[in-house]
N, C-alpha and C positions, 0 to 999 in steps of 0.2 A: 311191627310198625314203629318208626322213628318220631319221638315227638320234637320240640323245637323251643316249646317254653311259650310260645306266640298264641293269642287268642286263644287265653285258660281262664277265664276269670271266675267262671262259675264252677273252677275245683275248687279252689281257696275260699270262695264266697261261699261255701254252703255249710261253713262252721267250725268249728274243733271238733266237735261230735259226729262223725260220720263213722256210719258199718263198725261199731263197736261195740263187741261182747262185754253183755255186764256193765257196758257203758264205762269200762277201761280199757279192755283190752283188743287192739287193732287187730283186724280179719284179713289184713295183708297179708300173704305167706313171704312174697317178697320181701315185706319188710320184716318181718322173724330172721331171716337167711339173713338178713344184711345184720342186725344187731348182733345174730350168732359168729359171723363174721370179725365184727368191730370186737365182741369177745375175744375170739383166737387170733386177731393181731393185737392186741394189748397184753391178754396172759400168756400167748404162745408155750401150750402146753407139753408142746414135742421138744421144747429144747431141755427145759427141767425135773417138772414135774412129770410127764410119761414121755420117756426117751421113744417109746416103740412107735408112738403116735408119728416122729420126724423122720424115720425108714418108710412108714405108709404115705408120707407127703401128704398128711390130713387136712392144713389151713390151705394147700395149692389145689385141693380137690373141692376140700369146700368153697374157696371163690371160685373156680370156673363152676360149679353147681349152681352159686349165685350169680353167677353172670349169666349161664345158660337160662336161668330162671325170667330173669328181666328181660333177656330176648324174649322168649317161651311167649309170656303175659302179653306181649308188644308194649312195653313199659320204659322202653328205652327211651332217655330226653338228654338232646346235645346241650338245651341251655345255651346259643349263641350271644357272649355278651362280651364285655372288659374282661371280665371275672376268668373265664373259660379259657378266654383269647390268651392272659396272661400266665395261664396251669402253662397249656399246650406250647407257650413259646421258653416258658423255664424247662418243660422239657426237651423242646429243641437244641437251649442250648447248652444241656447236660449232657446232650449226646452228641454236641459237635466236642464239646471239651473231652469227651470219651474217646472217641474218633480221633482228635489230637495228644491225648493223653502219651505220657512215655509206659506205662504198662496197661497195656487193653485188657488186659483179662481181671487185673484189683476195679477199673474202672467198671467194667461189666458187672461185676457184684452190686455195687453202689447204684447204677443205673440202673437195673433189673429193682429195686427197692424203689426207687419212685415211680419205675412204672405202675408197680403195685401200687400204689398209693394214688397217681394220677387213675386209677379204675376203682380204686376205692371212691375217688370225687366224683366219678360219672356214674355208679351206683347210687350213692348217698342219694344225686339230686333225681336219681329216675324212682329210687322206691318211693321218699317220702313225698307225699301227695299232698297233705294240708298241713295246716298249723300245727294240727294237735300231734302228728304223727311227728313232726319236729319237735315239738316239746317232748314225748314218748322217747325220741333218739338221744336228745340230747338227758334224759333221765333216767335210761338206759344205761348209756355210757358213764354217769356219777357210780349207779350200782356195779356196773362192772369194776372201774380202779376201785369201787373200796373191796370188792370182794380181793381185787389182787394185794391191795396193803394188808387187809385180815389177813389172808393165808400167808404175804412176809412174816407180820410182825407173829405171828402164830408159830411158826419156824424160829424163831426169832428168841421168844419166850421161853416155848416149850422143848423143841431139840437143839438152842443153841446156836441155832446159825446166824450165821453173820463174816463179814472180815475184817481182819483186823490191818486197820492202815493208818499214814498221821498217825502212829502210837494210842489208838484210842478203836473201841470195837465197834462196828459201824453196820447198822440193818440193809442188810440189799434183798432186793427182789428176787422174779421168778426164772426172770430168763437174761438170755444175754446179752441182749440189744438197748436193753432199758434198767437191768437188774443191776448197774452199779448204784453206789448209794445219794452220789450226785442225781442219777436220775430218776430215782425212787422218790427223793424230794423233791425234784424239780414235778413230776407226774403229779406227787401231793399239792404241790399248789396251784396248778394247772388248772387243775379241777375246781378248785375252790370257788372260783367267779361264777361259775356254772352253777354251783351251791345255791350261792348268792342270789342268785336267778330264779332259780326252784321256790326257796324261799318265798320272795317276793310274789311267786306265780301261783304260790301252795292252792290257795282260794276257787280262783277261776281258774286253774288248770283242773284239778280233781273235782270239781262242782259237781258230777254227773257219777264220781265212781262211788261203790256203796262204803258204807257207813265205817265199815270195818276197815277199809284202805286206806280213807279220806282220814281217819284217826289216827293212822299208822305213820302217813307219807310226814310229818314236821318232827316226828323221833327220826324216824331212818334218815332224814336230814342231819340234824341235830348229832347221829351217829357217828353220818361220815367224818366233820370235823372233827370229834373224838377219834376217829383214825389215822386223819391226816395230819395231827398236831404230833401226837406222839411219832408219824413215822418222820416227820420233818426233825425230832428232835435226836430220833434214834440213830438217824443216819450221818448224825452228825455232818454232815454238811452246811457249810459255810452261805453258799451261796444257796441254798435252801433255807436258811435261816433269814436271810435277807431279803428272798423273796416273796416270806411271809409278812417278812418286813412292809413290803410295797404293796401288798394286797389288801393290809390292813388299813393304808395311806392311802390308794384309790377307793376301798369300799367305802368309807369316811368323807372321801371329797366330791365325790360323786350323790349324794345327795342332794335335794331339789332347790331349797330353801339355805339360807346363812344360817339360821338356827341350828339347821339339821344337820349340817356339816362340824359346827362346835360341836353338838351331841356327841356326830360320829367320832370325833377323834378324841372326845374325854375317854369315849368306850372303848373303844377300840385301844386306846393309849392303857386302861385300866389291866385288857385282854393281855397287851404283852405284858403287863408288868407280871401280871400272875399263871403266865407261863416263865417267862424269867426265873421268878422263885421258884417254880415247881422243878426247873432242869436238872438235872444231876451236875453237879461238878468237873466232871469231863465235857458237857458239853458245851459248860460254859465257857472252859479253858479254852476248847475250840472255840468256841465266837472269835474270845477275846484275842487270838492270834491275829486278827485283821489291823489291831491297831497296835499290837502288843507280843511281838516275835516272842518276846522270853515265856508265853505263858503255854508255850508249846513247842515239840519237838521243834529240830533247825527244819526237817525235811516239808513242815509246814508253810513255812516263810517261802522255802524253795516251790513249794507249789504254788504259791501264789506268784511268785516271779515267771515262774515256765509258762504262764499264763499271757505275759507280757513278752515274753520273748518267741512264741508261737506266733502270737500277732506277728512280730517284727519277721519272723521267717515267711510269713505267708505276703506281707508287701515286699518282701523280696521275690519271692514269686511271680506277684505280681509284674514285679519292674520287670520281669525277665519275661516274661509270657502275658502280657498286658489283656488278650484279645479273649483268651479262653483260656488260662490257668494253666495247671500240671496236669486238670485233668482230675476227676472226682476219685477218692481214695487213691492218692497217688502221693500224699500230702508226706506220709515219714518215710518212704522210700526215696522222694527226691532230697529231701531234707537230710536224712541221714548220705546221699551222695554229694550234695553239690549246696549245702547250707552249714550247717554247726554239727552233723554228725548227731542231732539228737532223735532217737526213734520214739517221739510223743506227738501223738494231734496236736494240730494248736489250743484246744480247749476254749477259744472265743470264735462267734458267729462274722465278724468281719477279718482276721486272718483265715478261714476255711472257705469263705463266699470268694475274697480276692485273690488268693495261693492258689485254689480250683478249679474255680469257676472264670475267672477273668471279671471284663467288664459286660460282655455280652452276658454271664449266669448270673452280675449282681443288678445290673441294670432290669433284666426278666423279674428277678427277684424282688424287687421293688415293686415292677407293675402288679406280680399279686397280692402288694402288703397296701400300693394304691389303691387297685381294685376291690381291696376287702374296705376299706375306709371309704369308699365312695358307697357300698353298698350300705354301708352302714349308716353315714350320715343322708344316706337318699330315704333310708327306712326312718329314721327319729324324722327327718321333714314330715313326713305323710301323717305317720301318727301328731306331729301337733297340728296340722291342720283340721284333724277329725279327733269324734271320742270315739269311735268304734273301739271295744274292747280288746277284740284280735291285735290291730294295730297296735296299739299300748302294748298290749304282752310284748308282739314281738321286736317291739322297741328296747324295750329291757334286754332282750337276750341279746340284739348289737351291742346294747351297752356292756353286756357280759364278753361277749365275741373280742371287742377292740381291748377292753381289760388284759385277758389273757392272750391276746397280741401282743401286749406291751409287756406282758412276766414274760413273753418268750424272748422278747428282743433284750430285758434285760438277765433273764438266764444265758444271753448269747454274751453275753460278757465273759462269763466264765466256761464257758461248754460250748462244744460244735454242736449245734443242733439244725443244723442246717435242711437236713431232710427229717427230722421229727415229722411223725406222721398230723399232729396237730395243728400244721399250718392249712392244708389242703381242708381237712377236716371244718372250721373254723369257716375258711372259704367257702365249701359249700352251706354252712348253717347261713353267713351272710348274705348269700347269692336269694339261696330260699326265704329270707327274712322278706329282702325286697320285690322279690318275685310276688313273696302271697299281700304284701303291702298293697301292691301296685293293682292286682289283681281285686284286691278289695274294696279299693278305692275304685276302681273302674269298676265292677259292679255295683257298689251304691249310687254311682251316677248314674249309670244305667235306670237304676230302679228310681229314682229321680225325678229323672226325664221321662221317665211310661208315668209318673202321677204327676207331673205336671200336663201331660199328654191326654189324660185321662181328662183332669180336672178343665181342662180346654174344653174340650169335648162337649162335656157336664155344661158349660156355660153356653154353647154353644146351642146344645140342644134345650136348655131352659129361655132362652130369648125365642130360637122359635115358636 
């Protein structure tokens, strides 16, 4: 059975705590599959770490097991909203730009990748069912990146690996979609607003789990930033340095109070200085390349320019294909034929959205970065209208949501990240924020209205 998201108020309304083990652990097997899932598209085991795994097509059996599952349950929900409307029309017009593409068959690779991902958002929003199962997903997903930066930087350490690029040796990941070292820090900071989240939620999220967890959960916090600091630093990356940069500049200004925000940013100001000192020499030299060509190899400087000139190839693109691009992964095949002959991505989010996609894939692409922002700010209304505790939480976590919106749009400066699985993802946490908002709020009235109902009554029947 199909659900719709329509007249649910009494799933969200009946707590963070529902049908769970030990008073932590969720009784959903649906939602297991889906976190186990969200596991094997982040770490994707089969590309490095067990080759044998990518011959038995193990993460394409495990999602149809967890799609079959949510049919199975009748767990399926369309969620007809802005949110939805704007997945479904970015993938419509990824696949007209496909359809027009000059190579169908590079395009079909790239395509086949967001479908998965657009079924990754229709999962997300059919497993999880309340609040608390949303907080559970999204603290899920901190322990999985950090289990994948442990076992990097563990490689890293202990057998050595890494590559060596920019004249300086540089941590990468597990696999290949995400394991360059641009994207190993971009993933570390990613995460971090999530952190941030957690943090702030430690209290009333774990209130109910026992004693030994609830102890545990602000170290294993506390951990991950220990993980994510050194892999930001190890990967030497530029634009991973910077993005730590801005995260530490939003977490700071985003405080409630004027007070709290000078706080935040003496702290915070304190935090980089004494990572600064702690850097190794190399990675400072890297920084320092941003303003300071000579403190670094010439082929530094050149990547920072390739960066700006990918731009410039992709509104070339544009001008030439206005409607729908070249066509998804089509981007250094036309470039190397009919642009500057160079075989690089453009490495920025607005030459790969307008060279690709056109105006129909950036305009789509907008509506889902509106639609998250409408979700968002419809969620922080509702919670200041009300003290309901729910609300409040999941106010915070929009304000986590738009956060790492905003590191994604500015890691798009440097990196295509165009289809990163983290936008969809992010989508649906937003869609679900306001969903149980709304649903909350509509059941308190409810119950409102039956004790003013009642209390009518009561008067009614004391004058007779």
């Amino acid at each position: 059975m199909t659900s719709t998201c329509i007249h649910e108020p009494r799933i969200a309304a009946s707590g963070w705590q529902d049908s769970l083990r030990s008073g932590i652990w969720p009784r959903s097997v649906v939602l297991w599959m889906t976190v186990f899932w969200l596991a094997l598209f982040i770490i994707r085991p089969g590309e490095m770490l067990f080759p044998k795994l990518a011959e038995w097509h193990a993460e394409r059996l495990w999602a149809i097991a967890t799609i079959s599952a949510v049919m199975a349950f009748g767990m399926l929900r369309l969620c007809p909203s802005l949110q939805t409307y704007a997945v479904l029309l970015f993938l419509a017009a990824l696949t007209l730009s496909s359809i027009c593409s000059l190579d169908g068959s590079a395009a079909w690779v790239e395509l086949y990748k967001y479908i998965v991902l657009v079924v990754s958002y229709f999962v997300l929003l059919s497993a999880i069912r309340t609040p608390y199962q949303l907080v559970f997903v999204v603290t899920c997903y901190v322990a999985i990146t950090a289990a994948y930066l442990g076992k990097s930087e563990y490689e890293y350490f202990v057998h050595g690996a890494g590559a060596y690029m920019m004249g300086v040796k540089r941590l990468i990941g597990l696999d290949t979609d995400y394991g360059h070292p641009n994207a190993v820090a971009a993933s570390s900071v990613l995460a971090l607003p999530l952190v941030h989240f957690l943090w702030d939620a430690r209290q009333y999220f774990t209130r109910t789990w026992p004693q030994i967890w609830r102890c545990l959960f602000p170290p294993a916090l506390v951990a991950f930033v220990l993980l994510a600091i050194p892999a930001i630093v190890l990967t030497n990356s530029r634009s991973g340095m910077l993005g730590f940069v801005v995260f530490v500049f939003l977490t700071a200004v985003s405080r409630k109070t004027h007070r709290a925000r000078i706080v935040g940013l003496v702290c915070m100001g304190l935090l980089l200085v004494a990572v600064w000192a702690a850097m190794p020499q190399d990675s400072k030299d890297r920084l320092r390349t941003l303003w300071d060509p000579s403190a670094g190899p010439s082929n530094a400087h050149e990547s920072a320019m390739g960066r700006i000139e990918g731009m410039m190839a992709g509104l070339m693109m544009f001008e030439r294909f206005p409607v729908t691009g070249v066509g998804i992964g089509n981007f250094i095949p036309y470039r190397v034929a009919n642009v500057d002959g160079v075989p690089l991505d453009p490495h920025n989010l607005l030459g790969e959205m307008l060279g690709e996609t056109g105006v129909l894939g950036t305009g789509a692409f907008l509506l889902v970065l509106a639609a998250m922002m409408v979700n968002c700010r419809r969620t922080a209304a509702l919670a200041k209208q009300g003290s309901d505790a729910d609300q409040q939480m999941l106010s915070r976590l929009t304000e986590a949501c738009v956060h790492t919106v905003l590191l994604l749009l500015f890691f798009g400066l440097f990196s295509h990240n165009l289809l990163r699985f983290n936008w969809l993802w992010l989508a649906a946490f937003a869609l679900h924020c306001r969903m149980f908002s709304e649903q909350i709020c509509l059941a308190s009235q409810e119950s409102s209205d039956m004790c003013v109902h009642q209390h009518d009554r009561h008067m009614r029947s004391d004058g007779a």
